[in-house]
C-alpha positions as CSV (number, residue, x, y, z in Angstrom):
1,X,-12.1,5.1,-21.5
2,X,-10.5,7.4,-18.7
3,X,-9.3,6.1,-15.6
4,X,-12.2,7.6,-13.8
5,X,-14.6,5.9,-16.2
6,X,-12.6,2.3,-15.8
7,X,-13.1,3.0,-12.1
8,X,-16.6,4.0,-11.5
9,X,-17.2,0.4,-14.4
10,X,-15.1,-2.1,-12.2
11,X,-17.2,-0.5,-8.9
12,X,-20.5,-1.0,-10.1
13,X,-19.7,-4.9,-11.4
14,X,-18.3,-5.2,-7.6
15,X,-21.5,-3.7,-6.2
16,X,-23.9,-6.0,-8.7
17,X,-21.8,-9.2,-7.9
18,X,-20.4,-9.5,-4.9
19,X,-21.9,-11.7,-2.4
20,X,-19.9,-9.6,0.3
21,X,-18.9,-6.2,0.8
22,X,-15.6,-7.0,-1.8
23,X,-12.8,-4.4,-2.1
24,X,-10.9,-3.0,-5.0
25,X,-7.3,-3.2,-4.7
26,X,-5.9,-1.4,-7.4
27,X,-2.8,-2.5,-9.1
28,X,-0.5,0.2,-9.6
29,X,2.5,-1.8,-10.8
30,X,4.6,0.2,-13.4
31,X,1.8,2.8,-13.5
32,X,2.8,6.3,-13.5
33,X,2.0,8.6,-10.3
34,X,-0.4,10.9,-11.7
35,X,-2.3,7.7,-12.8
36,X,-2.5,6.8,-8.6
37,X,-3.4,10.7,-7.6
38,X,-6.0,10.8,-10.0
39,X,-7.6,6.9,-9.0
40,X,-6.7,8.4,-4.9
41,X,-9.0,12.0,-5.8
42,X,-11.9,9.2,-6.6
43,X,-11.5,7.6,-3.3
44,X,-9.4,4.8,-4.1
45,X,-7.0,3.9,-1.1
46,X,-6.0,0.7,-1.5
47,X,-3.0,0.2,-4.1
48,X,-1.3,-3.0,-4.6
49,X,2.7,-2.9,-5.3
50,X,4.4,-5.8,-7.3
51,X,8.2,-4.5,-6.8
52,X,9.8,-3.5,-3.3
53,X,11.9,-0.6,-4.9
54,X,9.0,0.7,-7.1
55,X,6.9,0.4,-3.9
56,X,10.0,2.5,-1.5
57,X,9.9,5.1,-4.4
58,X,6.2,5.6,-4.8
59,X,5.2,5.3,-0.9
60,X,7.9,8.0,-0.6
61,X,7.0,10.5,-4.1
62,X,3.3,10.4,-2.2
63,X,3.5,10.3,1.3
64,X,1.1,13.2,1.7
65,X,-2.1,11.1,0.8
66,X,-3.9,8.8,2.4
67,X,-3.0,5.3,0.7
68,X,-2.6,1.9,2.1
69,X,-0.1,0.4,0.4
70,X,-0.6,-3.6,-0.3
71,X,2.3,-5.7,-1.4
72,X,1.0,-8.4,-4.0
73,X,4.5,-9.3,-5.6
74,X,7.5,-12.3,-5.1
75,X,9.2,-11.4,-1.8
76,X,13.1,-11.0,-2.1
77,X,14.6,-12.0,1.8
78,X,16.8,-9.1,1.3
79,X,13.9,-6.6,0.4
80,X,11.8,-7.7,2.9
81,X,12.6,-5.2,5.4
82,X,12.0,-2.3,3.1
83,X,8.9,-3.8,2.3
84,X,7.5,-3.8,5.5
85,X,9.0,-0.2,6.3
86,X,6.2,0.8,3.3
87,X,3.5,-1.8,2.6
88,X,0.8,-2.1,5.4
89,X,0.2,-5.7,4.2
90,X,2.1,-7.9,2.4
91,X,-0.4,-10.8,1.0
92,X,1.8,-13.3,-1.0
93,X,4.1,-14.8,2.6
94,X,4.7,-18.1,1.3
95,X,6.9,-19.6,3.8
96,X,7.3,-19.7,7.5
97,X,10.7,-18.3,6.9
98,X,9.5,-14.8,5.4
99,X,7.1,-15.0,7.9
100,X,9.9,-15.0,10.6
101,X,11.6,-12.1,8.9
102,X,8.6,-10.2,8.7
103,X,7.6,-10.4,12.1
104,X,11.3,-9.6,13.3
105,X,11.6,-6.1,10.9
106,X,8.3,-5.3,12.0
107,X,8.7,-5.4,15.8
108,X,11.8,-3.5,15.0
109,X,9.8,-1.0,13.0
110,X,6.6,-0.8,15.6
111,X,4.5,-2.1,13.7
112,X,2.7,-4.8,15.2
113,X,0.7,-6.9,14.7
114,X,1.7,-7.3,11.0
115,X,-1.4,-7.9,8.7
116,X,-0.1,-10.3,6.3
117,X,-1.8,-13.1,3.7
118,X,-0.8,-16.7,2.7
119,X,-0.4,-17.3,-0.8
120,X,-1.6,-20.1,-2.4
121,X,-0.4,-21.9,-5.4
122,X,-3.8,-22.6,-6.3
123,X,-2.9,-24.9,-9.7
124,X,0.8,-25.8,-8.0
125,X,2.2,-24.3,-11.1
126,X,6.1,-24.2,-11.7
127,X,6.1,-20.5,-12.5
128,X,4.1,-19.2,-9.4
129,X,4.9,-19.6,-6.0
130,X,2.6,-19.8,-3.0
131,X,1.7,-23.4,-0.6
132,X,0.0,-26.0,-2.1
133,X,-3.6,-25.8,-0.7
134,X,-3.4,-28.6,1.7
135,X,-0.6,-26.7,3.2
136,X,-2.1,-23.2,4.3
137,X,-3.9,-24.6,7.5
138,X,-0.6,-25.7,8.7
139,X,1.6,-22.9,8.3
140,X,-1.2,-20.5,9.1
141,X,-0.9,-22.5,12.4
142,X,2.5,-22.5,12.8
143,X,2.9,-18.6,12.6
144,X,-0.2,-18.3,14.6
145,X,1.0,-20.1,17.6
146,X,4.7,-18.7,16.9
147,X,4.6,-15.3,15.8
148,X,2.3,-13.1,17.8
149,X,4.0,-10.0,15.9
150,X,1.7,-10.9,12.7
151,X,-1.8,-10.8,12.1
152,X,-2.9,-13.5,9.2
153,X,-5.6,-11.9,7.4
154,X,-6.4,-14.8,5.3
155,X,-5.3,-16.1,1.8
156,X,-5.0,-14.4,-1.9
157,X,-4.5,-16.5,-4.9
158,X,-4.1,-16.6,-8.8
159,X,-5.2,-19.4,-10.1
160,X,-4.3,-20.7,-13.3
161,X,-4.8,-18.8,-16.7
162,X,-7.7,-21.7,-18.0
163,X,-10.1,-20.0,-15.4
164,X,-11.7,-16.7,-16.8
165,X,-15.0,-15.1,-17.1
166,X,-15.2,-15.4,-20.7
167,X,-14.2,-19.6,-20.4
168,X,-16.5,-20.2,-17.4
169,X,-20.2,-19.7,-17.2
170,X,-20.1,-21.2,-13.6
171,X,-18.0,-20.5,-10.6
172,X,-15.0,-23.1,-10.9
173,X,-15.1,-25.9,-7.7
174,X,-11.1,-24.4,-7.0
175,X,-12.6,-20.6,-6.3
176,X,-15.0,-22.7,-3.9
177,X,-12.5,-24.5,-2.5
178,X,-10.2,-21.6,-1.7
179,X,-13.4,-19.7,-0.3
180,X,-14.1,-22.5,1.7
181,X,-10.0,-23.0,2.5
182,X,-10.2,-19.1,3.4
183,X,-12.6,-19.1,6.1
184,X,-10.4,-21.0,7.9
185,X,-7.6,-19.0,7.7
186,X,-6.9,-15.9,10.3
187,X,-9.6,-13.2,9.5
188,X,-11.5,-15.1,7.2
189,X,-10.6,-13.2,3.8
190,X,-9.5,-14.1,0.6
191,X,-7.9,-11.9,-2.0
192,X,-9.0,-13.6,-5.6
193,X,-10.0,-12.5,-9.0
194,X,-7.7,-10.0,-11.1
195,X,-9.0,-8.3,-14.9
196,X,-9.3,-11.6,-16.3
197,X,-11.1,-13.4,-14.0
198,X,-13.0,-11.1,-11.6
199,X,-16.8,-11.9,-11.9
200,X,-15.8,-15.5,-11.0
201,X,-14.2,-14.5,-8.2
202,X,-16.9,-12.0,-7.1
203,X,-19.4,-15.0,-7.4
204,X,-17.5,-17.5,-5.1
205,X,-17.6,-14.5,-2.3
206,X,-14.0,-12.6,-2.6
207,X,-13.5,-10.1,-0.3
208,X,-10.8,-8.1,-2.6
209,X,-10.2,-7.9,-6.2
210,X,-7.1,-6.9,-7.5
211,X,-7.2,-4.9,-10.9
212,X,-4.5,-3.7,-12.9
213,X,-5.1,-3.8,-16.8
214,X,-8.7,-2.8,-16.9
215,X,-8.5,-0.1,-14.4
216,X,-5.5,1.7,-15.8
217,X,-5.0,0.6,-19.2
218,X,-2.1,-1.1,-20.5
219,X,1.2,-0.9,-18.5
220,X,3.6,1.1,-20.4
């Protein structure tokens, strides 16, 4: 299928799931540009980045259209302020520390108040970072009663790998969990559910999806 045709697919199952008016972020990591103009001429606005320089180069190859850049990748403390210059979110702050960084570079860059996400490590897996979930309410306090330049949005999660739509008939008790853990977060919203896993995360009430592999193909 084309792009277009992956599109309009993934935008219908998000209109015949979701239990809320859920968002396609579109993951653009390692995708070529003309891939992004074509999925932006559909209406597609929201594009989420995994890499601060690949983010720096593409904000600035397309700074003509209308996009809002998301950053959905493992923050570097010296790439922070680069990412902020571009990204209008960043949803994977981890630590009160980034946090701190992120507020000062974007008072700095005037653009406050920062919309950002907690990430939670949602099966405290070695290879993923994020907060365990019994530790999001407290450092979503913490910055709220500390750092007036950010705006927490919510949470966004990957869970681990054994959770998928073709493995689960029923929505898993940790996607209700972190639905229920989201509400209590900021705004409310939770960014769940990637290519592999999106009905389930549709069904537990996501408010964004983000889709990479069955909206553009494989990455080159």
């Amino acid at each position: 299928m084309t792009v277009a045709q992956r599109h309009s697919k993934i935008l219908q199952k998000i209109r015949s799931h979701t239990k809320v008016n859920a968002e396609l972020i579109a993951v653009s990591k390692l995708q070529p540009i003309d891939k992004i103009i074509a999925l932006h001429r559909l209406g597609q606005r929201k594009f989420g980045e995994n890499y601060a320089q690949e983010l720096a180069d593409k904000a600035k190859a397309l700074e003509g259209l209308e996009i809002e850049w998301i950053f959905i990748g493992h923050i570097q403390s010296n790439k922070i302020r680069k990412i902020v210059s571009c990204a209008n979110e960043i949803q994977t702050v981890a630590s009160f520390s980034h946090a701190q960084q992120i507020a000062r570079h974007a008072k700095d860059l005037g653009k406050v108040p920062y919309p950002i996400m907690l990430e939670v490590n949602a099966g405290e897996e070695l290879s993923k970072s994020g907060q365990a979930l019994d530790q999001i309410k407290p450092l979503a306090d913490q910055i709220a009663s500390e750092l007036p330049e950010l705006r927490v949005r919510g949470l966004m999660a990957i869970p681990p790998d054994i959770y998928s739509d073709a493995a689960c008939s029923a929505v898993p008790l940790l996607y209700q969990e972190l639905r229920t853990l989201a509400d209590q977060i900021g705004d409310g919203l939770l960014s769940l559910g990637m290519s592999n896993d999106m009905r389930l995360a549709l069904e537990s009430g996501t408010n964004f999806v983000r889709v990479g592999t069955a909206l553009f193909g494989s990455r080159p």
